[in-house]
C-alpha positions in Angstrom: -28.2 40.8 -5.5 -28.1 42.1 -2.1 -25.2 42.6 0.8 -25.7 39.2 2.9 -25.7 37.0 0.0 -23.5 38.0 -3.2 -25.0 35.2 -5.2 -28.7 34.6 -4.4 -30.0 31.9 -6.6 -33.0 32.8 -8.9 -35.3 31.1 -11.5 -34.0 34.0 -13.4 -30.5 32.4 -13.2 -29.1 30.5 -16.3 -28.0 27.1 -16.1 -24.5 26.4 -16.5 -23.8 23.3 -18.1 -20.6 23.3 -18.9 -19.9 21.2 -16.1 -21.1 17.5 -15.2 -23.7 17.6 -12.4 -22.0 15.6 -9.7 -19.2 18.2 -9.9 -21.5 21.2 -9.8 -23.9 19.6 -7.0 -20.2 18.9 -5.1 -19.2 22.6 -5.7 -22.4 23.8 -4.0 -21.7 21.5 -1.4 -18.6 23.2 -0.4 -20.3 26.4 -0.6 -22.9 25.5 1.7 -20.8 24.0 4.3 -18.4 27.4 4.0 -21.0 29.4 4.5 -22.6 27.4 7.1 -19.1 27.8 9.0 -19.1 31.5 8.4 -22.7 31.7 10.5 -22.0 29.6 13.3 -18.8 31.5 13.7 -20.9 35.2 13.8 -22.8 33.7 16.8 -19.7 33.0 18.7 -18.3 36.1 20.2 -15.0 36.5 19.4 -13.5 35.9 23.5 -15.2 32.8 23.5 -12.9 31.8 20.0 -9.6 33.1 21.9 -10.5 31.0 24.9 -11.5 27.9 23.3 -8.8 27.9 21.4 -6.4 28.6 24.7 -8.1 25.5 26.2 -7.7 23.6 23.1 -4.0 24.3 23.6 -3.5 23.4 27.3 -5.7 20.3 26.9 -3.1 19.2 23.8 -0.3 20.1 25.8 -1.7 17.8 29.0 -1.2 14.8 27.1 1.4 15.8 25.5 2.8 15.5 28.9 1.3 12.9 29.7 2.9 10.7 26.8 6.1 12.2 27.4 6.2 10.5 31.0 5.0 7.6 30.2 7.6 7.3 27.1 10.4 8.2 29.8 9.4 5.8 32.0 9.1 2.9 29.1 12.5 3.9 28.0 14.0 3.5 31.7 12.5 0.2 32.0 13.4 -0.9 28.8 17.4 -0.2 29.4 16.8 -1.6 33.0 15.5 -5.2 31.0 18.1 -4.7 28.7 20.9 -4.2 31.3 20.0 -6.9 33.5 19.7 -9.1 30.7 23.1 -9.2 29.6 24.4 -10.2 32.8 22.1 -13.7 32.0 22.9 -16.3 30.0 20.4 -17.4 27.0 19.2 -20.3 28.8 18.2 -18.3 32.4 17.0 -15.7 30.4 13.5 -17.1 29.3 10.4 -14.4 28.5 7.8 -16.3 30.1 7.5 -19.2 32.7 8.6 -23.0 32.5 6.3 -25.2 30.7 8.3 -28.1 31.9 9.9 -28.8 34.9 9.2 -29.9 38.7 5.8 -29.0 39.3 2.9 -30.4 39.2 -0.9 -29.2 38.6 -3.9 -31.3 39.3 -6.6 -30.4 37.1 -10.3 -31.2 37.5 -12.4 -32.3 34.4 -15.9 -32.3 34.8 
């Protein structure tokens, strides 16, 4: 056993099997990727963490922003709809254009 690695893995070791292998090979799975995390993290100097994680912030909070204003301005036009709709009656008030009426539309097979 030595300082960087508390747990080296020998032939000397003895097997443990108490436990079924998928949950063993899972466990050293989630070892692996936590100490895999642990050296990418001692390459990054720690004012390149504080400002990553300060842009990380402002580029949430942009769209935060962002979705606010865009939710305002939905609201607004939805009570603007809403308000000039109850002046109409039902039958003025359609959601789409006329399928029937005056107008006429030549069409062209070929």
């Amino acid at each position: 056993m030595n300082e960087t690695n508390p747990t080296p893995e020998t032939p000397d070791m003895p097997i443990n099997n108490t436990k079924p292998p998928l949950q063993e090979f899972l466990e050293h799975q989630v070892n692996a990727a936590q100490e895999t995390v642990k050296a990418l993290q001692a390459l990054v100097p720690p004012d390149f963490r504080t400002h990553s994680r300060a842009a990380r912030k402002e580029f949430l909070l942009s769209f935060k922003v962002l979705l606010d204003g865009a939710m305002t301005t939905v609201e607004r036009e939805l009570n603007k709809s809403r308000q000039s709709g109850d002046s109409e009656t039902p039958a003025t008030s359609s959601s789409g254009p006329s399928t029937t009426g005056k107008s006429k539309v030549k069409v062209e097979v070929s």
